[in-house]
C-alpha positions, 0 to 999 in steps of 0.5 A, spaced: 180 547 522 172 547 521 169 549 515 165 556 516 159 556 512 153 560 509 150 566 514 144 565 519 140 571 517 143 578 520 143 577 528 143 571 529 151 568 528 153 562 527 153 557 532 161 557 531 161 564 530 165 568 534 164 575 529 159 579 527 155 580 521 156 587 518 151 590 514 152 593 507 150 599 503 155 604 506 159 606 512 154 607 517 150 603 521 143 602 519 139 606 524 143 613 521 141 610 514 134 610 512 130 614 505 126 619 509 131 624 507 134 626 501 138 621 497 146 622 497 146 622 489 144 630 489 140 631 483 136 626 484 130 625 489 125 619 488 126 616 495 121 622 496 116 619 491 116 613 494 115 614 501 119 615 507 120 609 513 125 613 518 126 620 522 134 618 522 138 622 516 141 618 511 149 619 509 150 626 506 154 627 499 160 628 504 159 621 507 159 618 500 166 615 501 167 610 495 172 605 498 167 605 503 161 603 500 162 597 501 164 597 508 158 595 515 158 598 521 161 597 527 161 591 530 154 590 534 151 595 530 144 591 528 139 594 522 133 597 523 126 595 525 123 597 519 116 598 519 116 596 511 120 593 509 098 575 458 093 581 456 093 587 459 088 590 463 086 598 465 081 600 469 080 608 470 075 610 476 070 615 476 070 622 479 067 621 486 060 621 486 059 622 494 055 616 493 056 610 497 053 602 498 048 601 503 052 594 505 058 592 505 061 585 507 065 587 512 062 590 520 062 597 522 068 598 527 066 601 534 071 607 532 068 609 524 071 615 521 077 614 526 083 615 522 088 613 528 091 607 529 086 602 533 089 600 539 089 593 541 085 591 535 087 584 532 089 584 525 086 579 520 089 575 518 096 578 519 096 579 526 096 585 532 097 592 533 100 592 539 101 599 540 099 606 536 103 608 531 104 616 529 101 617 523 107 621 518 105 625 511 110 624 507 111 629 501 109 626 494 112 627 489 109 624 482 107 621 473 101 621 469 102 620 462 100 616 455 098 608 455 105 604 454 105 599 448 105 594 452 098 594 455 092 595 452 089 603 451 086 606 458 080 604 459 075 609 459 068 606 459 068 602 465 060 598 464 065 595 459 070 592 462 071 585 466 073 583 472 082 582 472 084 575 473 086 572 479 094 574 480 096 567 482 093 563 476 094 569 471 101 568 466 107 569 468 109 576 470 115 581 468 122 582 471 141 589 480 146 590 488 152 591 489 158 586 491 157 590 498 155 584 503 159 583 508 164 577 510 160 571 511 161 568 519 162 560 519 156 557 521 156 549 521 154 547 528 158 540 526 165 538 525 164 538 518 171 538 513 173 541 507 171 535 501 176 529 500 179 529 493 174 525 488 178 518 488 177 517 496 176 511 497 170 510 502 168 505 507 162 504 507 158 499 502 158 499 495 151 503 491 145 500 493 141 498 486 136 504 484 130 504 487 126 508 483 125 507 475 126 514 474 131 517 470 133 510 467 137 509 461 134 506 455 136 498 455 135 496 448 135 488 446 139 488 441 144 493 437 141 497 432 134 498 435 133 504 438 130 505 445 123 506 445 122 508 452 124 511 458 120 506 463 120 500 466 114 496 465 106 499 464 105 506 466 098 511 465 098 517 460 098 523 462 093 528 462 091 530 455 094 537 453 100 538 456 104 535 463 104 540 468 105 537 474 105 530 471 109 525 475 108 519 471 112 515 476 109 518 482 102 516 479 104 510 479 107 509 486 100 512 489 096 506 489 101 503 494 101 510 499 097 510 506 093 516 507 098 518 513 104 518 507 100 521 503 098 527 508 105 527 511 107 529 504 101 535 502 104 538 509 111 537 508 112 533 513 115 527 508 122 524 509 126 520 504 133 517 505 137 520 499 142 514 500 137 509 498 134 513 493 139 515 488 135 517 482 132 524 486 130 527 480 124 528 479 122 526 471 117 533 469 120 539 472 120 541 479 113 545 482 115 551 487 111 550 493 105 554 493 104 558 500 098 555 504 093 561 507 087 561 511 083 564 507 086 564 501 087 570 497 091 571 491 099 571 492 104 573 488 106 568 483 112 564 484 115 567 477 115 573 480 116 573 487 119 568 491 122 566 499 126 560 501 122 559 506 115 558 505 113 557 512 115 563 516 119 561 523 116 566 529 122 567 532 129 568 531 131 562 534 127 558 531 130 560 525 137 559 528 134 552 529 132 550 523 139 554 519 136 555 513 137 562 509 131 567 509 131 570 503 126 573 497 128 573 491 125 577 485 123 578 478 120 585 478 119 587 471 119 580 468 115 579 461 106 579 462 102 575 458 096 578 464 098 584 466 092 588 471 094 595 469 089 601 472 088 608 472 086 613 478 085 619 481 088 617 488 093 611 489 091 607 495 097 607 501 098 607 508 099 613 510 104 610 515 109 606 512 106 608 504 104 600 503 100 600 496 092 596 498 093 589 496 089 583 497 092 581 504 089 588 507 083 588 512 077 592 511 075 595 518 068 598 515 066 601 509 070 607 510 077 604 513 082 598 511 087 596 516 094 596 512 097 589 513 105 591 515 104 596 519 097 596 521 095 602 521 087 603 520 086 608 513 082 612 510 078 609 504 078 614 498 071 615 495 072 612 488 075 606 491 068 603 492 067 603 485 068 598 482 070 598 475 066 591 472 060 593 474 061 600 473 056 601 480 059 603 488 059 597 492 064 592 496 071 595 495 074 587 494 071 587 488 077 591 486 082 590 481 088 591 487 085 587 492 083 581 487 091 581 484 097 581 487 101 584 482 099 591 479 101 596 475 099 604 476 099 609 471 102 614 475 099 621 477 103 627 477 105 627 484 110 622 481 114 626 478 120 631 479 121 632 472 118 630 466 118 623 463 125 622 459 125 620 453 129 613 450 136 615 448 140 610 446 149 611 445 153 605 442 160 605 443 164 600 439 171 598 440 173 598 432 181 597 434 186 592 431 183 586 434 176 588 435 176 588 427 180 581 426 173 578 429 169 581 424 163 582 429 163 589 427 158 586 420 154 582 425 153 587 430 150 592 425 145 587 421 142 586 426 141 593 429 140 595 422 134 589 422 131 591 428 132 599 427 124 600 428 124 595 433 126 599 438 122 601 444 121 608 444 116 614 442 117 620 438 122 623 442 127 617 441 135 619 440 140 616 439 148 616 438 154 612 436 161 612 438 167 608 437 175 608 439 181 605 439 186 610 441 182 615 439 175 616 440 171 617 433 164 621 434 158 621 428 154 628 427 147 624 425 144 632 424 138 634 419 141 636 413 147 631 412 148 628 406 152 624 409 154 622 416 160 627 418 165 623 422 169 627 428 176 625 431 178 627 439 186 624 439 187 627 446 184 622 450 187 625 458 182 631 457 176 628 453 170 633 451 165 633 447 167 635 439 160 638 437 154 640 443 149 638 437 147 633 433 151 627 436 144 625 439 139 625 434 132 623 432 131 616 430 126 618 426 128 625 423 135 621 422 134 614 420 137 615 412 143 617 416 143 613 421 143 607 416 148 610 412 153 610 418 150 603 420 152 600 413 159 604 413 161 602 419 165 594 418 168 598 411 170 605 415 175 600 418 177 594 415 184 596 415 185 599 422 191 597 424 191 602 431 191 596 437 190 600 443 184 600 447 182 607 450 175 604 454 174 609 459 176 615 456 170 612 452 166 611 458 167 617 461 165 622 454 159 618 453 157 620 461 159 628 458 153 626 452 148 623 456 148 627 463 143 632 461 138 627 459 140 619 462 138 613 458 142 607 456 150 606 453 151 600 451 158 597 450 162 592 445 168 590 447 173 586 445 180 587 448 183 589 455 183 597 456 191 598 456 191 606 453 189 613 458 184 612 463 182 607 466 188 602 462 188 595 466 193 590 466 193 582 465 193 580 472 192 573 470 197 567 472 195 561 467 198 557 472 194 558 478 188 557 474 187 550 477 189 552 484 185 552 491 185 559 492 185 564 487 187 571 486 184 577 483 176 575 483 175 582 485 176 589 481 183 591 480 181 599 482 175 603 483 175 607 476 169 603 473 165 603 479 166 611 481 164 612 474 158 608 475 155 611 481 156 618 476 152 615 471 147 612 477 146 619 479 144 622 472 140 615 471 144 612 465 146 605 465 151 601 462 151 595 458 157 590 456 158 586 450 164 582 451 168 579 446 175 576 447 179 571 446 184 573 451 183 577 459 180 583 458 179 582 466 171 583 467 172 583 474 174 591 474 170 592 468 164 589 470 164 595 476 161 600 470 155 595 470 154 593 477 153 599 479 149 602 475 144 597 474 147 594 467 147 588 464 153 584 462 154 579 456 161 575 455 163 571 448 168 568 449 173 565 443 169 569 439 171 569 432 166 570 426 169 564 422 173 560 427 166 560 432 159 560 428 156 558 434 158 564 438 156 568 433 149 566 433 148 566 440 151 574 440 146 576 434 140 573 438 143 576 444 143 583 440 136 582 438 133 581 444 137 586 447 135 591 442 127 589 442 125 587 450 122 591 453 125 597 458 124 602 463 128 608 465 130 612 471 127 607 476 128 606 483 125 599 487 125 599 493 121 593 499 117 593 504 116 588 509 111 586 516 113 590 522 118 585 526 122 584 519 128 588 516 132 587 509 139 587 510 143 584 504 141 585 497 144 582 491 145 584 484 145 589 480 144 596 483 146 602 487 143 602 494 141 609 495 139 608 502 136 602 506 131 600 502 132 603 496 134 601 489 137 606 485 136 603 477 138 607 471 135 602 467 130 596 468 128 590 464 126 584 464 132 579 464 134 581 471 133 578 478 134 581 485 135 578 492 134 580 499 136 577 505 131 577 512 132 577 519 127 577 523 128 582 529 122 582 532 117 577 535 112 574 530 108 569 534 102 574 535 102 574 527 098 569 523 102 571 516 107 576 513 108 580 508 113 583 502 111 588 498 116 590 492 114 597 488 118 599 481 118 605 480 119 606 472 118 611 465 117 607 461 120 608 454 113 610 452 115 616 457 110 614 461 111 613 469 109 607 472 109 603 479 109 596 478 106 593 485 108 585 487 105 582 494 107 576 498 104 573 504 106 566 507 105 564 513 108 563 521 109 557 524 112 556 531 114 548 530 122 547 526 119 541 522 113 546 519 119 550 518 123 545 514 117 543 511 117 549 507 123 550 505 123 552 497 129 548 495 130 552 488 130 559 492 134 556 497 140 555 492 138 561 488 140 565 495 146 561 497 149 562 490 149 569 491 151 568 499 157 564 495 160 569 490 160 574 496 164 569 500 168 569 494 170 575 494 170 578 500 174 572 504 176 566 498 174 561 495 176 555 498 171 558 504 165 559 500 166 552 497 165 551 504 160 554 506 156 550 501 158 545 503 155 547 510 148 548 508 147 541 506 151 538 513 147 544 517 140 543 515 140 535 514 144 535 521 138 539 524 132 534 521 137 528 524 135 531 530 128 532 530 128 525 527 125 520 533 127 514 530 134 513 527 135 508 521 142 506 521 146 508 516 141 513 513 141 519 511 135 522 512 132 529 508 125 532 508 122 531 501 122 539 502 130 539 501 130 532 498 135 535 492 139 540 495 145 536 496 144 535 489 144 541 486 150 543 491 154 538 489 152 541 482 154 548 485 162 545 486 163 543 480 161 549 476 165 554 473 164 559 478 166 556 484 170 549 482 177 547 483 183 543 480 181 544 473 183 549 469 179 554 469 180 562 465 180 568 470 174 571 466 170 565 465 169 564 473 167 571 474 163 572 468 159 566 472 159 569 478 156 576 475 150 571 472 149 567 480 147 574 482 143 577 476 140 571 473 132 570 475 132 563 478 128 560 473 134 561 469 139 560 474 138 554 476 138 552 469 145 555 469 146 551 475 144 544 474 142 543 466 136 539 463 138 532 460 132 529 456 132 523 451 129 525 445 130 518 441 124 516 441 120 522 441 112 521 442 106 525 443 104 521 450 104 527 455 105 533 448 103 540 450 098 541 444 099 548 442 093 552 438 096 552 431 096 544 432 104 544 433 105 538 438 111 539 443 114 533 445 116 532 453 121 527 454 123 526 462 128 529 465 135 525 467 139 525 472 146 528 470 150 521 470 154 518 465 149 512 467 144 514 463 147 516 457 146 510 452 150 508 446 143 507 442 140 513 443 141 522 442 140 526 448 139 534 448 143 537 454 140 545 455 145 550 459 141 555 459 146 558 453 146 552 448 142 547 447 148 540 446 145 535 442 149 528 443 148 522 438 151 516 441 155 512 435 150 506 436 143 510 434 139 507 429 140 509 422 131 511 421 133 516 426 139 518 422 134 519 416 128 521 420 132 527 424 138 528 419 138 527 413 143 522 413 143 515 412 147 513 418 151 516 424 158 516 420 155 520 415 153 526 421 157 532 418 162 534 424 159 541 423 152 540 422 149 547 426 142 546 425 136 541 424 134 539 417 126 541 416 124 534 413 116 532 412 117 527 417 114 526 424 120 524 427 123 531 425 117 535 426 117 533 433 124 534 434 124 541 431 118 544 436 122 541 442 127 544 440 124 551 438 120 550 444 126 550 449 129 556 445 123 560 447 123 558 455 129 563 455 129 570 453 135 569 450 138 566 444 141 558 445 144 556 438 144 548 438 150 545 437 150 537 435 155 533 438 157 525 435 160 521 440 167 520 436 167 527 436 173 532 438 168 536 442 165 530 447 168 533 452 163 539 452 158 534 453 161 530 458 163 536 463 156 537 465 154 530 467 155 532 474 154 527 478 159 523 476 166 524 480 172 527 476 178 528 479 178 534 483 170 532 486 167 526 487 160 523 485 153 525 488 153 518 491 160 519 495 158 527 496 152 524 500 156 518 504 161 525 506 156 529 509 153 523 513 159 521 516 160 530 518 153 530 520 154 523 525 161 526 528 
């Protein structure tokens, strides 16, 4: 039987496929399914705000058959043709004046002052318009409010202001989809096979000797000496200042390149072969690939905005051929250093398909710019020819918007349907039996007492308390209380509300009591000995107090929900965790999840905080989550004595939840050149329509995905575009548009296309693409859709391939690390076999797959391994403050490197492992530790003494540094090599073989013998 593999972008099935895709969202095909009409959640209507792509109705209220939401069309049906899809800086523009440039840089049009499509007219650099199209003028509706805390004030004399910085060289930018894709088709053209068990003996030669320094462990020349360096031989310094980019073992090679190498490799056209060269990871970290356009323009930083393919196929075909996934991955809201924020009278859009103007539009003339998804030619407003900098009418692309690629609106009131809402903010805390035993109750409280002024909110932020075991306890927080007055609902099956009032009060007007509660919480119910656990009743009365107005619940949990609505059973059988295929990974009912898409409705989004010890089922609970745009956190083993570092990384979690940045009542949706169409979305949301997002809540430590098909020719186009529009409150209650634009080229050549491959988008997606598998269909079949990917796509580059070297397995340097980081994919908690795995630990890991931006994914997916023994300021980043920030190279994941003599630091993303083998030299131990020596490390040593030495300087601000890379906390936790939890460490070394799978070396000699079948 053949292993199926990850899907071809929608309407081009797999080679061996006999089925076809179905399209998620709802129940109806995609041609009945669009925003034009009004949303199926009656109360809200901001698909109309955001604009309108199709004439077709979208499901009525009746059609919005829960067990259905996640069900495709009919077999055949196909999506549509959609016609769409850090310092801050504002600048408000004048009234109009009438007065206009007397040149512009851009030629008249024959047709001046026509606001109609131009037929025949040859977009630049984008592409044709072929055929007119009928301009629609959709009903606006919109926000217009005070400037957010996070930007500097509305600019109101523009001679003062500068020109915003590039998009593409400014800092980083800011940052939820359902399980609702449809079942993957097979798609390996090979006879490829399920993976031997690890210990297959294989026929082939034995490892070939490394043939690349990199990554090499430290070889002391005695015992005792500690190793000084991770290079063989005399490399160059790198630049002063920092690393980015810097190769040293690349700077090294490139006195024996040719020209032609050189060159092959700047196109992408490079190729390596993966069986010669076992050290593939590069020693700095990997840089994305930066799209190449002719002219250059200002793209959408890779933080922010990214797609697997960074060279566009033309055609389907062409895209069937080269069995790479098509996809966008998304970070919308993520944290700004440099933010170009602007206030307007008119926002620039395309009349047609409502596109915000950006730098990859063409200006016809003076008056008229040509969109570049639909290219439709408009209408250019008046004050759109002033430019803010120089405070004078002259060339519109001197302005903000065409110069950055990522904006954000202050909105005017056209986008509105109600006022802005303010913050309100309800916690429910599990005080039963259990909950109480994990003390975390004295954690929680602290810390939000600590950051109670931190908040975001304006003057109009509320807030509520609740907690329950088999009851549910509410807290009057009213004005004039001279204490918090507490109130006990018993009867669960009929919840209501004890109180209409003062049970969300003003921060402000009730802080004194809202401190007093805060304090008396752990004590209230240190003797509590109720061990029921009534959840949903929980959840279903915070949604009664928080209909009214929206906002955020947030959710400690600690135990299964066993009591009234909503009560679950263990569904876990603990020996079936080794197993191939496991069972219940999906939810158990749909409580949760109609639950959610209650909340979705009035703009309230649900946040979990899991801490247990045993199953609580997460894959059912996390619906109320998912569906409503929330974000969900798990702890396992928590316990305030028995597990200090859980406790610490809860309390960081907290406080960053507490503090980061929040927008409200929002909804996303993306737009992309006529000829491409969306059809899959992954992560936390409700999908309202077919391009529309419903987000009750968004922050910035969420990631989204899309998949694309290419429906239409593209081979009369230069390049493509997506663009991804937030529309948000901000917790300051003013309504933003947060506007992110991507261009990439179209090629027509496969090995162009394969040479653009982004490695790191590819596997952020197929991660995605695999957790649906997973629970659509199984596991076993995901674990062989991965393993597809790396057949199907170093199989089509063999077949390109002129030449063939015997025995070879040949990859473009584009894609050189992709079977590494499949492997890496294999053996993680979400998707691994034959050891022992917690029901709730995998689908925990499979919920991060989806909602982590792939910064942080591909941490999450394959760790960083960095020497830190002999730690120097060769290549350091030299900060302001005269801090100097060490970077070791990055190791490979292999056993091989890891050194008796030397200590390492292993960051997954949620804890950084510092790991001293027993042989390390005693000057570290005293330089580092504090200790004389390695025998005399305390086994629970849980931070980094602050010494007066260099050694320890060095060390902490790596440390501190590393922490600071992630908007969440990660405890540091060190390991001695003879200590109990060694195991920790090694379990990451993943290019090893272990039991069930076999060793990145073996994983390569298998996907060479499936490819020459």
């Amino acid at each position: 039987m053949k292993a199926r593999g990850l899907p071809m972008p929608y309407g081009n099935q797999a080679m061996n496929s006999s089925s076809p895709q179905v399209t998620p969202g709802t129940s109806q095909p995609p041609s009945a399914r669009s925003s034009r009409n009004p949303s199926p959640i009656a109360s809200q209507r901001y698909d109309y705000m955001e604009g309108q792509f199709s004439n077709k109705p979208s499901p009525s209220n009746s059609s919005l058959n829960l067990p259905n939401l996640a069900a495709g069309p009919s077999p055949g049906s196909f999506p549509p043709n959609q016609r769409s899809s850090s310092d801050s800086r504002q600048f408000t523009s004048p009234q109009p004046s009438g007065l206009y440039p007397p040149n512009m840089s851009y030629p008249p049009n024959s047709s001046s002052g026509s606001t109609q499509p131009v037929s025949g007219m040859t977009p630049t650099p984008v592409g044709p318009q072929t055929t007119p199209i009928r301009p629609r003028y959709p009903q606006q509706v919109g926000y217009n409010q005070a400037a957010s805390p996070y930007a500097s004030p509305v600019v109101n004399q523009p001679n003062n202001m500068q020109p915003p910085p590039s998009a593409y060289n400014s800092s980083p930018l800011p940052p939820t989809s359902t399980y609702n894709s449809s079942p993957l088709p097979p798609t390996s053209a090979y006879n490829s096979s399920t993976l031997p068990p690890g210990n297959t003996a294989y026929n082939s030669s034995p490892l070939p000797p490394p043939t690349s320094a990199y990554n090499s462990s430290p070889q002391p020349p005695y015992p005792q000496q500690m190793p000084t360096s991770q290079y063989q031989g005399s490399l160059p310094e790198g630049p002063v200042g920092g690393v980015s980019g810097y190769d040293p073992q690349l700077h090294a090679k490139m006195a024996g390149m040719s020209v032609h190498n050189s060159f092959s490799r700047l196109w992408g056209n490079d190729s390596i072969n993966l069986l010669q060269d076992r050290n593939i990871l590069p020693p700095v970290p990997i840089e994305p690939p930066k799209p190449v356009l002719t002219p250059e323009r200002p793209n959408c930083s890779p933080d922010v905005f990214r797609c697997t393919l960074t060279k566009v196929p033309d055609t389907s075909s062409l895209l069937q051929k080269s069995r790479l996934p098509f996809g966008i991955l998304l970070h919308p809201f993520r944290d700004a250093a440099s933010l170009s924020v602007i206030q307007c009278n008119t926002i620039v859009r395309c009349r047609n398909c409502r596109t915000y103007i950006n730098p990859f539009v063409t200006f016809v003339d003076q008056r008229r710019w040509k969109c570049n998804l639909c290219f439709r030619v408009n209408d250019l407003p008046e004050e759109f020819l002033y430019d803010p900098s120089t405070r004078s009418y002259g060339d519109p692309s001197r302005r903000p918007e065409i110069k950055n690629a990522t904006m954000e609106y202050i909105a005017p009131s056209d986008y509105m349907l109600r006022p802005p809402q303010p913050a309100v903010y309800l916690f429910l805390l599990d005080v039963s039996h259990g909950a109480v035993e994990t003390g975390y109750l004295q954690t929680f409280c602290k810390v939000m007492l600590e950051n109670l002024n931190e908040l975001p909110g304006d003057s109009r932020m509320r807030i509520g308390f609740i907690t329950f075991d088999g009851s549910i306890h509410f807290y009057n927080l009213g004005e004039g209380l001279n204490q918090p007055h507490m109130l006990v609902v018993s009867d669960i099956e009929d919840v209501f509300l004890p109180s209409p009032d003062n049970l969300l009060v003003n921060v402000h007007e009730s802080k004194s009591l809202i401190t007093d509660l805060l304090t008396d919480l752990p004590k209230r119910f240190a003797m509590n000995g109720d061990i029921n656990c009534c959840l949903g009743a929980a959840l279903q009365v915070a949604y009664k107090l928080m209909s009214p107005v929206g906002g955020r619940v947030t959710v400690v949990q600690t135990a299964l929900p066993n009591y009234g609505p909503g009560a679950l059973k263990n569904r876990e059988d603990p020996n079936q965790r080794a197993g191939k295929d496991i069972s219940n990974i999906g939810p158990a009912n749909d409580f949760y999840k109609k639950l959610a898409l209650d909340c979705s409705g009035q703009q309230i989004a649900v946040d979990l905080f899991l801490l247990c010890s045993q199953y609580v089922d997460i894959a059912t609970i996390s619906c109320i989550s998912k569906f409503s745009s929330g974000c969900i956190h798990y702890y396992p083993g928590y316990h305030e004595k028995l597990c200090r570092l859980q406790v610490s990384k809860f309390a960081g979690d907290v406080k960053r939840y507490l503090t980061r940045r929040i927008g409200f009542e929002a909804v996303m949706r993306v737009r992309c050149t006529r000829g491409l169409a969306i059809h899959t979305f992954h992560g936390n949301f409700f999908v309202r329509s077919t391009d529309l997002l419903s987000l009750p809540n968004v922050n910035p430590d969420t990631g989204y995905g899309m998949q694309i098909a290419i429906e239409e020719s593209l081979t009369e186009y230069n390049s493509v575009c997506f663009q991804a529009a937030v529309l948000y409150t901000s917790s300051n209650g003013e309504r933003r548009i947060r506007v992110h634009t991507l261009c990439l080229p179209v090629v027509s050549i496969l090995q162009d296309v394969l040479g653009g491959a982004d490695q790191e988008a590819v596997i952020g997606l197929v991660s995605k693409m695999a957790v649906d598998r997973s629970v659509s269909s199984s596991l076993s079949d995901a674990r062989d859709a991965l393993i597809n990917v790396c057949i199907d796509v170093l199989g089509v580059y063999k077949a390109t391939m002129h030449g063939q070297v015997a025995g070879a397995l040949m990859s473009p340097y584009s894609t050189r690390l992709t079977p590494l980081f499949i492997l890496a994919l294999l053996k993680h908690v979400a998707f691994r076999t034959g050891i022992s795995t917690k029901l709730d630990e995998r689908v925990f890991a499979m919920e991060r797959m989806k909602a982590l931006p792939l910064q942080y994914l591909m941490k999450y997916i394959y760790p960083a391994l960095y020497p830190v023994h002999a730690l120097d300021e060769k290549n350091a980043i030299h900060q302001d403050d005269d801090v100097i920030i060490p970077q070791p190279v990055i190791l490979q994941l292999s056993s091989e490197k890891i050194d008796r003599h030397g200590a390492y630091i292993l960051d997954t993303f949620d804890v950084l492992y510092l790991y001293i083998g027993r042989a390390i030299n005693d000057q570290f131990c005293t330089s580092v530790l504090n200790v004389p020596n390695f025998s005399a490390i305390p086994d629970d040593l849980e931070s980094l003494p602050e010494l007066a030495t260099p050694e320890s300087e060095r060390m902490r601000a790596f440390v501190a540094w590393l922490q600071e890379q992630r908007p969440y906390h990660s405890p540091l936790k060190i390991i001695r090599e003879d200590s109990r939890d060694r195991h920790i460490f090694l379990q990451h070394m993943l290019d090893d073989r272990t039991e069930s799978l076999f060793s990145y070396y073996e994983f390569l000699q298998h996907i060479r013998q499936q490819i020459s079948k």
